[in-house]
Phi, psi and omega in degrees: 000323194285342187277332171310311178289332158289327142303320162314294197322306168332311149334282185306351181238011136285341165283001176257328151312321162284312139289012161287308175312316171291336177296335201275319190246038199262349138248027175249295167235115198275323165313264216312343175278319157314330199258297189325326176292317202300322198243356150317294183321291210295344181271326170323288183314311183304302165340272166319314162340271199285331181289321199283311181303339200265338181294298166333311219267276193315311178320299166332277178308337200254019200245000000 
């Protein structure tokens, strides 16, 4: 469980790494800026996701 929770975490620095990166190359490549926002959300997303499944998942196991 503890390892789950570390990974969530993982999330949230990879999205802010992807979004530093995108801040960097938002006027030299705007496309590139683009996929990098994409996947800062997508990392966002991933976060709340897999956090929400493992509360289910626990909810489950503790019934």
């Amino acid at each position: 469980m503890k390892i789950q929770k570390i990974f969530h975490y993982a999330y949230i620095v990879f999205a802010i790494l992807f979004l530093y990166d995108a801040i960097s190359k938002w006027s030299t490549d705007r496309n590139g800026a683009y996929m990098m926002l994409f996947f800062t959300a997508l990392a966002t997303f991933m976060f709340f996701f897999r956090k929400r499944f493992s509360k289910r998942q626990e909810e489950r196991n503790n019934k």
